[in-house]
Residue frames as a rotation matrix with the C-alpha (Angstrom) as fourth column:
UNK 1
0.848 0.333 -0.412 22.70
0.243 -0.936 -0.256 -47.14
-0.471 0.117 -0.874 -26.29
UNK 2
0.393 -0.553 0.735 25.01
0.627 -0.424 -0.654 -45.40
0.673 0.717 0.180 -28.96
UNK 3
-0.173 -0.627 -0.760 27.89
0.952 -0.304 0.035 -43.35
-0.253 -0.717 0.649 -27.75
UNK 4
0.771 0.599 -0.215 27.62
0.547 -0.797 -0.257 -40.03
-0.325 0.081 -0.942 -28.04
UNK 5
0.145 -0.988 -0.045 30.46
0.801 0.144 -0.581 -38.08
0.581 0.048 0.813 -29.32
UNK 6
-0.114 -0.231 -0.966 32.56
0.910 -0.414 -0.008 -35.87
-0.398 -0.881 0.257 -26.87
UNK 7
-0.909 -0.057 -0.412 31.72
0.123 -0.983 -0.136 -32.44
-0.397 -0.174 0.901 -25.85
UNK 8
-0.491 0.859 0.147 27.71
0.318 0.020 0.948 -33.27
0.811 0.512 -0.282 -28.12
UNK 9
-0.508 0.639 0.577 24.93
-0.565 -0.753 0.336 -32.48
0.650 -0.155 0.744 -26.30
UNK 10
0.571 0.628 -0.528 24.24
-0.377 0.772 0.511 -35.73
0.729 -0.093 0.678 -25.90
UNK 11
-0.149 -0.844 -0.515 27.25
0.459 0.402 -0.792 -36.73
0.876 -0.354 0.328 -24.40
UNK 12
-0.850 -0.240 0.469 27.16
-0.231 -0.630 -0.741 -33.55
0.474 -0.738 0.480 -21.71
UNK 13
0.125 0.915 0.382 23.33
-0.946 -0.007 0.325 -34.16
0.300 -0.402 0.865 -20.98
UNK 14
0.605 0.023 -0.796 24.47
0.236 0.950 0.206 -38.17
0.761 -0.313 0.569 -20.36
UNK 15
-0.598 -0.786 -0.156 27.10
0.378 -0.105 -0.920 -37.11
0.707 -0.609 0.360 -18.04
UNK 16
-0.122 0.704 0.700 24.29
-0.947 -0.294 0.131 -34.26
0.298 -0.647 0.702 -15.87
UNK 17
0.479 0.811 -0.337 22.36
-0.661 0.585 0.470 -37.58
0.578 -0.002 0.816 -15.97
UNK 18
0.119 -0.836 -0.535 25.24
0.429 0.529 -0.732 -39.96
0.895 -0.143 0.422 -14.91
UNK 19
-0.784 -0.505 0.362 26.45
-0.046 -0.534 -0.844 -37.41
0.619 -0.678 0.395 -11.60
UNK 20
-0.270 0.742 0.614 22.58
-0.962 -0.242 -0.130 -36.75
0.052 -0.625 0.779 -10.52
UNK 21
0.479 0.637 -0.604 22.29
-0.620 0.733 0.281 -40.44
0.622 0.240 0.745 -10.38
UNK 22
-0.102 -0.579 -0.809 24.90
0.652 0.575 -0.494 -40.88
0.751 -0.578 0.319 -8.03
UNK 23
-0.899 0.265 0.348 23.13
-0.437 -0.537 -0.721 -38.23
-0.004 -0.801 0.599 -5.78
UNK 24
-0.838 0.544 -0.042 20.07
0.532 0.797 -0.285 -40.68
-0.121 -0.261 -0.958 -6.12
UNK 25
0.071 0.832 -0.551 17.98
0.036 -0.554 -0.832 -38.53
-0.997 0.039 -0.069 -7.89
UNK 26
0.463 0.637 0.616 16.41
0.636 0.244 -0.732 -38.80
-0.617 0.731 -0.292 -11.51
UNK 27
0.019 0.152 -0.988 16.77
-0.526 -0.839 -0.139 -36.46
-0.850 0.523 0.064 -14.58
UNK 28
0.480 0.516 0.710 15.68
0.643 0.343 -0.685 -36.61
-0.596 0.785 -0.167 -18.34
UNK 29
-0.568 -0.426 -0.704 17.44
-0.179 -0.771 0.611 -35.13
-0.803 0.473 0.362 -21.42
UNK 30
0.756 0.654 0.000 15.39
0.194 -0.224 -0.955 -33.80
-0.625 0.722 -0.296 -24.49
UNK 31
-0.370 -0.699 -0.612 17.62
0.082 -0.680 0.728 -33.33
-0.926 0.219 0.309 -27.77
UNK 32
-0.719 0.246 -0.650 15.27
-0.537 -0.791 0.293 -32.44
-0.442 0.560 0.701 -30.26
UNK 33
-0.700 0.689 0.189 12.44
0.645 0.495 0.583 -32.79
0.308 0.529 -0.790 -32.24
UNK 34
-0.036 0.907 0.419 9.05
0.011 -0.418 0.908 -31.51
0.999 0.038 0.005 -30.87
UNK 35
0.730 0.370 -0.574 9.62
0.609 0.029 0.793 -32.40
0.310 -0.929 -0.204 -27.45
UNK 36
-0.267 -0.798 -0.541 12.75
0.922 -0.375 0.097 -29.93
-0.280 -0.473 0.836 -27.42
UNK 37
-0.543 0.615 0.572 10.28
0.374 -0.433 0.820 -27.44
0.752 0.659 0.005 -29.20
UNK 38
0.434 0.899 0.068 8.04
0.216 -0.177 0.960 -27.70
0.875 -0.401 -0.271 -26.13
UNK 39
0.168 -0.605 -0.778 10.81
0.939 -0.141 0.312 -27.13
-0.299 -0.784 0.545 -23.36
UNK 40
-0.737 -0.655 0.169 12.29
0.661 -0.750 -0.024 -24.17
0.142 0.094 0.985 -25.11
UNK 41
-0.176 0.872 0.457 8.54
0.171 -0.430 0.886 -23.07
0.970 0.234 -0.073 -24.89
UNK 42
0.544 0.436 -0.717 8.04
0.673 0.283 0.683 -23.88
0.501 -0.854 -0.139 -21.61
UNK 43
0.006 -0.903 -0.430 11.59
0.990 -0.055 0.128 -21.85
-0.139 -0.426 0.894 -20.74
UNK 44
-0.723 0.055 0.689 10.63
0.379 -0.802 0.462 -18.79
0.578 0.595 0.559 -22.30
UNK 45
0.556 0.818 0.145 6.82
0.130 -0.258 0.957 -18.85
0.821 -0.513 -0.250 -20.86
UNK 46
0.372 -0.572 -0.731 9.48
0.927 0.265 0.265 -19.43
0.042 -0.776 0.629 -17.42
UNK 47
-0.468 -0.555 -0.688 11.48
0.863 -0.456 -0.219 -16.51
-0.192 -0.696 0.692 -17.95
UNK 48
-0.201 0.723 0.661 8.92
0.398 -0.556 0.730 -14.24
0.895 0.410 -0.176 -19.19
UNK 49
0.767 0.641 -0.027 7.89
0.432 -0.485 0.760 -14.10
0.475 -0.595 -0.649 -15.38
UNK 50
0.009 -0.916 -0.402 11.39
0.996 0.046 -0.082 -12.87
0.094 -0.399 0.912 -14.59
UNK 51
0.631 -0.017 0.775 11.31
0.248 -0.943 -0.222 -9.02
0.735 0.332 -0.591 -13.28
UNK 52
0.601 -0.791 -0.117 14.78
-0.780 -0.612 0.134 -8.82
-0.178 0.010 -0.984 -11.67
UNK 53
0.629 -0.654 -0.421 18.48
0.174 0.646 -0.743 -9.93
0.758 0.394 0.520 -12.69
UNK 54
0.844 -0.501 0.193 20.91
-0.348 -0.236 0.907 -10.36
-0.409 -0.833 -0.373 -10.09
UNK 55
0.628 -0.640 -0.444 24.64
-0.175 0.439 -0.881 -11.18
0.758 0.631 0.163 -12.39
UNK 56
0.759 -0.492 0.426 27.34
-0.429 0.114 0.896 -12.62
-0.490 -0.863 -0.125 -10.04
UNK 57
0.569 -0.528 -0.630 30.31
-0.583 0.281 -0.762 -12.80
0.580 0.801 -0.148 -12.66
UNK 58
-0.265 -0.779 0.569 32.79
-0.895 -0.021 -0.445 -13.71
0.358 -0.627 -0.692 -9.70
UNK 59
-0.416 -0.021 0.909 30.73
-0.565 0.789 -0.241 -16.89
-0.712 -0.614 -0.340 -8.69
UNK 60
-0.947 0.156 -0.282 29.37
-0.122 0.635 0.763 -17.75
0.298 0.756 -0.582 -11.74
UNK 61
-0.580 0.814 -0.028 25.99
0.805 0.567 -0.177 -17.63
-0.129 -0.126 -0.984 -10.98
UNK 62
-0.813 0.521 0.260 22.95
-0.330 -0.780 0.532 -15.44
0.480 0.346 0.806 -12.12
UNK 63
-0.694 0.649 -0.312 19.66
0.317 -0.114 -0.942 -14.82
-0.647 -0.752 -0.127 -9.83
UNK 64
-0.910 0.399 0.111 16.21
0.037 -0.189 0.981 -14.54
0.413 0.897 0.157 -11.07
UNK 65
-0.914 0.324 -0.243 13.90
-0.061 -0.702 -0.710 -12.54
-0.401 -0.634 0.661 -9.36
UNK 66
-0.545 0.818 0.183 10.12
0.782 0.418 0.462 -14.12
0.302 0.395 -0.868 -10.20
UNK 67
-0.480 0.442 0.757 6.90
-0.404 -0.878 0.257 -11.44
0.779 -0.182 0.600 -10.13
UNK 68
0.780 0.583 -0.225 5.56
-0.034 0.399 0.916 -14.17
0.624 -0.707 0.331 -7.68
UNK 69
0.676 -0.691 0.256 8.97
-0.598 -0.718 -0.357 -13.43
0.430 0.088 -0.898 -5.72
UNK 70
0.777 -0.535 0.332 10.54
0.496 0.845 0.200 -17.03
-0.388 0.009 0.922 -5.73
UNK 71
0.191 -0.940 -0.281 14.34
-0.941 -0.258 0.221 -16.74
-0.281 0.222 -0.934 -6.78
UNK 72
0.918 -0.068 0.390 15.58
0.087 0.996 -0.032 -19.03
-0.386 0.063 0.920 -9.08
UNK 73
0.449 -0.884 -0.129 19.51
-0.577 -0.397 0.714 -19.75
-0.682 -0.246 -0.688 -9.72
UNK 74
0.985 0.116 -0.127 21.78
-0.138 0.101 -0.985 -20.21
-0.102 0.988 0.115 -12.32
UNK 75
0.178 -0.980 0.093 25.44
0.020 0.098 0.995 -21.74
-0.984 -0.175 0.037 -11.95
UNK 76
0.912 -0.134 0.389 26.73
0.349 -0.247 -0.904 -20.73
0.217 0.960 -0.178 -15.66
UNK 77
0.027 -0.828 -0.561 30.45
0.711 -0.378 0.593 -19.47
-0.702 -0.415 0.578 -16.26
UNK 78
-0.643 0.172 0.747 29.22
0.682 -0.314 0.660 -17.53
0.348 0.934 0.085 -19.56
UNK 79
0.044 0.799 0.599 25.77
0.819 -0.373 0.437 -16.44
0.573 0.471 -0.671 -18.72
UNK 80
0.626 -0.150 -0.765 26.91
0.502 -0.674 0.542 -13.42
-0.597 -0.724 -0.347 -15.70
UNK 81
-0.549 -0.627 -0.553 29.56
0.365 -0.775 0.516 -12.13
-0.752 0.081 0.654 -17.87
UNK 82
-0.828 0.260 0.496 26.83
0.449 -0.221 0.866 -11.88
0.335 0.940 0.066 -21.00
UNK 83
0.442 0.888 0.127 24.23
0.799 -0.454 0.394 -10.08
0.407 -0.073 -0.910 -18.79
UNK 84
0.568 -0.166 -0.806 27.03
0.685 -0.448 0.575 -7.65
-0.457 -0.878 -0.141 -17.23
UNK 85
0.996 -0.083 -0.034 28.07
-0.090 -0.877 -0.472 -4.35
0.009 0.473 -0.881 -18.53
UNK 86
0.141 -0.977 -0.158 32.15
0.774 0.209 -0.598 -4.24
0.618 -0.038 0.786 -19.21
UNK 87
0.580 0.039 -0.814 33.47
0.604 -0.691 0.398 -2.15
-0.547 -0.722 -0.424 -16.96
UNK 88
0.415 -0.136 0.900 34.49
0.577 -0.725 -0.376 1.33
0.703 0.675 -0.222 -18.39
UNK 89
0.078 -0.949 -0.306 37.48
0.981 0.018 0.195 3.40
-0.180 -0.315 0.932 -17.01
UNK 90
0.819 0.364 0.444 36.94
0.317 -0.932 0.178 7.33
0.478 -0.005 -0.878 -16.78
């Protein structure tokens, strides 16, 4: 297999792969084409069923509140501060 270069997509999605393989569990990485076409589909149709946000800038992590009321989590250090209002000073 060809190296990826650092910080690619490839490279970060071999690493995921690489870590969850030393917790003895599987995983698959899609960078493009049609089958990355049909994930981003799938992800969309996914959060479509999303009808609350729970942001948790401080831990990094965003909640997702399903209409079938499963909860599904997000460890992110970006996506909590891009769903949270700045805070405003009065």
């Amino acid at each position: 297999m060809n190296e990826p270069a650092a910080g690619s997509a490839g490279a970060v999605a071999e690493r995921i792969i690489q870590l969850e393989a030393e917790l003895e569990s599987s995983g698959t990485a899609t960078l493009g084409g049609d089958a990355l076409a049909v994930q981003r589909a799938a992800l969309h149709a996914w959060v479509d069923t999303v009808v609350a946000v729970v942001a948790s800038p401080g831990v990094g992590r965003v909640t997702l509140i399903h209409a079938n009321g499963q909860r599904s989590g997000i460890g992110s250090a970006q996506l909590p501060f891009l769903l949270s209002k700045p805070a405003a000073f009065e």
